[in-house]
C-alpha positions as CSV (number, residue, x, y, z in Angstrom):
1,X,23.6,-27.4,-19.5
2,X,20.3,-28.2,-20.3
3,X,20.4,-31.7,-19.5
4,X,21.8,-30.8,-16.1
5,X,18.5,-28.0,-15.2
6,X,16.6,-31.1,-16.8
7,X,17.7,-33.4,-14.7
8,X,17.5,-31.0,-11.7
9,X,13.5,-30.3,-12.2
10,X,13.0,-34.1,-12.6
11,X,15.0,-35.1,-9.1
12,X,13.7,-32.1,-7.4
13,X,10.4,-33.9,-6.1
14,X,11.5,-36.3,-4.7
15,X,11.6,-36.4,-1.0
16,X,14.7,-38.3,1.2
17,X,12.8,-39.5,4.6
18,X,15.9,-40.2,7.4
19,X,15.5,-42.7,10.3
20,X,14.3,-40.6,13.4
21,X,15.1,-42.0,16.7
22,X,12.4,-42.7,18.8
23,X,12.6,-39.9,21.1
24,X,11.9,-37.8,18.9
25,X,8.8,-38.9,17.7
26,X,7.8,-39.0,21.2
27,X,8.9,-35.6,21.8
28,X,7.3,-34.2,18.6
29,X,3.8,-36.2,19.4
30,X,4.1,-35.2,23.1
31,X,4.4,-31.0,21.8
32,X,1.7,-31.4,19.4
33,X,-0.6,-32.5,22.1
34,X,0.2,-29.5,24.3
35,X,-0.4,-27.1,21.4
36,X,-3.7,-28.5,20.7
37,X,-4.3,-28.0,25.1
38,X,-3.1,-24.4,24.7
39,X,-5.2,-23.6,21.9
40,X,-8.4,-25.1,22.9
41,X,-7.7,-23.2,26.4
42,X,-7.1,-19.7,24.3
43,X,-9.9,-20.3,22.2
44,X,-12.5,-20.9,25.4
45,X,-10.8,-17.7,26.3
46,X,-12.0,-15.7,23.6
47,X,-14.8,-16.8,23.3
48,X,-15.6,-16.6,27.1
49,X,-14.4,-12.7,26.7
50,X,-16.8,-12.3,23.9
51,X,-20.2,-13.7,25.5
52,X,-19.2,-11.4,28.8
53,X,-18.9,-8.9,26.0
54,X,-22.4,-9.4,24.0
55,X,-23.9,-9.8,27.8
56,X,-22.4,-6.7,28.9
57,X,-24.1,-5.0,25.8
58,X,-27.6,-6.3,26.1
59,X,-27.6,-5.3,30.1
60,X,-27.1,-1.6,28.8
């Protein structure tokens, strides 16, 4: 029993890549660049909505 839990620590980091097709790659590269759009969009956003904010407050 121990030898078996002994083995399993010793195998368990090692990491088993699998051949991805090259659509997927594509895909995954192709989302990752529209995440990045969305956030920088949602990020001018907020900031946008906070100078209007701080400008709002100094008019006053």
């Amino acid at each position: 029993m121990r030898k078996l839990l002994l083995s399993l620590v010793m195998l368990a980091p090692v990491s088993v890549f699998a051949a991805v097709p090259a659509g997927v790659t594509t895909a995954l590269t192709d989302a990752s660049a529209d995440v990045t759009t969305i956030g920088g969009v949602i990020l001018l956003v907020v900031v946008a909505a906070a100078v209007i904010s701080f400008l709002r407050r100094v008019i006053h």
